[in-house]
C-alpha positions in Angstrom: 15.6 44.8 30.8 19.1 45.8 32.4 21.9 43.3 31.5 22.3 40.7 33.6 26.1 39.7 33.0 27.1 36.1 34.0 29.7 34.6 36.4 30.9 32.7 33.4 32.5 35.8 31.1 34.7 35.3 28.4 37.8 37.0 29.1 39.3 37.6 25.7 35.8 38.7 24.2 35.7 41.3 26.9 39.0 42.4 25.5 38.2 42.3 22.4 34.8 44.3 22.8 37.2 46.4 24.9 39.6 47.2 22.1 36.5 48.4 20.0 34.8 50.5 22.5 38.3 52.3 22.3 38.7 52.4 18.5 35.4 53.8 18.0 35.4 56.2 20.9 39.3 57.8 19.6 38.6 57.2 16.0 41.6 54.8 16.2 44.7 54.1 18.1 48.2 52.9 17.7 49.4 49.5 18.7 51.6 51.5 21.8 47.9 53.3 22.6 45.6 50.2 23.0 48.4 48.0 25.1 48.8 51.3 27.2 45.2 52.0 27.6 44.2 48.1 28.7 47.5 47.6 30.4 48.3 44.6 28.7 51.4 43.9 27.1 52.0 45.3 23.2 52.7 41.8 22.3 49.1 40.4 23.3 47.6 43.9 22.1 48.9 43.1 18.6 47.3 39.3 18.5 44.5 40.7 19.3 44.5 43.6 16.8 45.7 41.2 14.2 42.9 39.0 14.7 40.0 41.7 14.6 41.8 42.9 11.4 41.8 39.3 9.6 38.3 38.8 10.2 38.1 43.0 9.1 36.5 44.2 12.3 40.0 46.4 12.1 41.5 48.1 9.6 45.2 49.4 9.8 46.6 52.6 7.9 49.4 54.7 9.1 50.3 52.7 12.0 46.9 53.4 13.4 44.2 51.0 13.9 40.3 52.0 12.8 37.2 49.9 12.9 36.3 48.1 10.0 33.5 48.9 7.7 32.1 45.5 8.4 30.7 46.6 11.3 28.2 48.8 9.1 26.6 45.0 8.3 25.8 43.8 11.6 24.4 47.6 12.8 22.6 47.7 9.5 21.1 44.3 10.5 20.3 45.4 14.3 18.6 48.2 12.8 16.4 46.1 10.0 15.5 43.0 13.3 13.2 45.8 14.9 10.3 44.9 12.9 8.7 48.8 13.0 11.0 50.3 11.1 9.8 50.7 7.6 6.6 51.9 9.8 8.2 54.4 11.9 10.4 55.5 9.1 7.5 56.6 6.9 6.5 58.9 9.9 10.3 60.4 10.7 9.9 62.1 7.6 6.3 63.6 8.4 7.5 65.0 11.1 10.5 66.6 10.0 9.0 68.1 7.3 5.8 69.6 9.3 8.3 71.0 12.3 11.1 71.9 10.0 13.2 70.3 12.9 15.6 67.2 13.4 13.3 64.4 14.2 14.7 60.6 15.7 13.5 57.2 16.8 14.6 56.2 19.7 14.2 52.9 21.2 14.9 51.7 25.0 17.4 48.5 25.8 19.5 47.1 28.6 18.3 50.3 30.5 19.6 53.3 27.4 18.3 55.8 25.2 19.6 53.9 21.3 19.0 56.8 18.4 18.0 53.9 15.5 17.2 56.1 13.0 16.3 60.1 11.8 14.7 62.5 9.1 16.0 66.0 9.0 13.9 69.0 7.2 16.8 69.3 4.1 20.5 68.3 3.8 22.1 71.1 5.6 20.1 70.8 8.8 21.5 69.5 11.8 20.6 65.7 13.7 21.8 66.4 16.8 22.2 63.1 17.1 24.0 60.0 15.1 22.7 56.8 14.3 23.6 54.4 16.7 24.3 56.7 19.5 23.5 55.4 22.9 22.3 58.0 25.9 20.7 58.4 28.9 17.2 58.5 29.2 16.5 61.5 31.9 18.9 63.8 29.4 16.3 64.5 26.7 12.3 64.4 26.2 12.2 61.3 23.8 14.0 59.5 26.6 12.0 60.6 29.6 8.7 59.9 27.8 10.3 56.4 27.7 11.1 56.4 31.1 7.1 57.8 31.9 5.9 54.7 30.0 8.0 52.0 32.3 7.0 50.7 35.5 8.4 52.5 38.2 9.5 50.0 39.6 12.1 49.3 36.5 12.7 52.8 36.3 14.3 53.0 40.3 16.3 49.7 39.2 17.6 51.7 36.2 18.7 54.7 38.6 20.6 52.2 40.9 22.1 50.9 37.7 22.8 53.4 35.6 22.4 56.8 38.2 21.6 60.2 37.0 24.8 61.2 34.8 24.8 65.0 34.7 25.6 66.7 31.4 24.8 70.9 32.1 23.2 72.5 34.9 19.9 71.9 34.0 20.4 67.7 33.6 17.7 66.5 36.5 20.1 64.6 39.2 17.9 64.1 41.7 16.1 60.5 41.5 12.6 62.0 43.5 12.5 65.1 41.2 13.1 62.8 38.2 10.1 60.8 38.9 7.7 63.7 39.8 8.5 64.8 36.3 7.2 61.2 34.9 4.3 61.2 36.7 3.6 64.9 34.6 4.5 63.4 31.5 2.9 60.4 31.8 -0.3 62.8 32.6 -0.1 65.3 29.5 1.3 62.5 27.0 4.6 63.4 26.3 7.8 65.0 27.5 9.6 68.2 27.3 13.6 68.9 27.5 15.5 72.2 27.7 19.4 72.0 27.8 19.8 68.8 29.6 21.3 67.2 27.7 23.1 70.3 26.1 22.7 74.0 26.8 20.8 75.6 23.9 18.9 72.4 22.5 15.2 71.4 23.4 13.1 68.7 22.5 9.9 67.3 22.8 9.1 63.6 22.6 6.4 61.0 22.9 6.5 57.1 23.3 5.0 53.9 22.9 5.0 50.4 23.0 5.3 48.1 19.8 3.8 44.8 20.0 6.7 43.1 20.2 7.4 44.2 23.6 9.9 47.4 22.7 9.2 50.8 24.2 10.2 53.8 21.6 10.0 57.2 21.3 9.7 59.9 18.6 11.5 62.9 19.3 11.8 66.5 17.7 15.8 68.5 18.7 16.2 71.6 17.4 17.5 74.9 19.0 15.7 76.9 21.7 15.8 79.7 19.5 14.6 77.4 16.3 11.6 76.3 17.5 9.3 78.9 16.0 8.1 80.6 19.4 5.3 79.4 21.5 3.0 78.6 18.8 5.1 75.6 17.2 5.8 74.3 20.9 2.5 73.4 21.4 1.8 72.0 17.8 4.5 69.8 18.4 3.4 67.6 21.3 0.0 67.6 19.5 1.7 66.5 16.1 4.0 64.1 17.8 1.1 62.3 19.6 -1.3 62.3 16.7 2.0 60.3 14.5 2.5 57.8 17.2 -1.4 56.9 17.6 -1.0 56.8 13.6 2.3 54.4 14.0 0.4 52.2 16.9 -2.8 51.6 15.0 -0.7 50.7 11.7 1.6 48.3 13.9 -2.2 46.8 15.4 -3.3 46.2 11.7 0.2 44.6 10.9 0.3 41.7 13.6 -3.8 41.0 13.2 
């Protein structure tokens, strides 16, 4: 479901949320930096920034302001709400191991792509990806095989919404080609991604719902030239699908 903001806001939370978003996106900001970047005045900026950092939402070191590691609580907490986890968590690590790739769960809300959690094949691979992340769905497979598995009329209402960022030439822009493509993918079962998201990384996903109304996705990143040849990208959809009937049927058994 796409946020549905209401008349009655709260100004100074918006700020507040507002001075975060900036923190995290700069990886921290002077006092001067946050008052010029919200045009507001450095006196108010500093309330504000002294509040966030008595309640340790902020922390302050060299005249530059960072996010707290309190946060790591309430997105730890987030995380452990989505009642699949330990369930989907179990099969992050199949995957990984049996593609030798980067593998992530991705879940759908307010319209975007959230990377929740991942299992790489050893401690030197890459994620492509970091927990927490939030995308857009037509920008890799995990995400359109999301997209395939919502009504199309919610998916047009999250094009109006959201649009069709583009991130290379190869990101699909156009809303009639995009769903053309989810009709295919909702056909064969899962979803296939080359550079759309970035030049030189594919991935292959598959979705499903959880019966607590969520839509997810498991999805395998890795390199073009990493994926093992045409062999290995057509073992993956099959693996992919076989893990998610595995994860549905478990999740079945679970709310019985």
């Amino acid at each position: 479901m796409i946020s549905n903001p209401s008349s009655r806001q709260v100004k100074s939370v918006e700020t507040s949320f507002e001075i975060i978003h900036l923190l995290q996106e700069y990886g921290g900001a002077t006092l001067n930096e946050v008052a010029a970047h919200l045009e507001i005045a450095k006196s108010t900026a500093h309330n504000y920034l002294g509040t966030l950092e008595s309640m340790g939402y902020v922390v302050k070191r060299d005249r530059t302001y960072r996010l707290g590691l309190r946060f790591l609580t309430h997105g730890m907490a987030a995380r452990n709400s989505l009642s699949i986890a330990d369930i989907v968590q179990q099969s992050l690590v199949t995957v990984a191991q049996e593609t030798g790739q980067s593998t992530w769960w991705i879940v759908e809300e307010f319209g975007r792509g959230f990377f929740v959690d991942n299992a790489v094949p050893d401690e030197d691979g890459d994620s492509y990806g970091t927990i927490g992340k939030r995308s857009y769905l037509h920008t890799h497979a995990p995400g359109k095989a999301i997209l395939a598995q919502l009504s199309r009329d919610y998916v047009w209402e999250l094009i109006d919404y959201h649009g069709l960022p583009i991130y290379t030439t190869k990101t699909i822009t156009d809303a009639d080609t995009l769903i053309q493509e989810l009709d295919t993918i909702r056909d064969q079962g899962y979803a296939v991604s080359d550079g759309e998201t970035a030049l030189g990384v594919q991935s292959t996903g598959v979705a499903f719902e959880d019966p607590y109304g969520g839509t997810n996705a498991i999805g395998v990143f890795g390199y073009t030239h990493d994926f093992g040849g045409e062999s290995l990208e057509k073992d993956i959809p099959s693996l992919l699908k076989h893990v998610v009937s595995d994860i549905t049927q478990s999740l079945e058994r679970e709310v019985e």
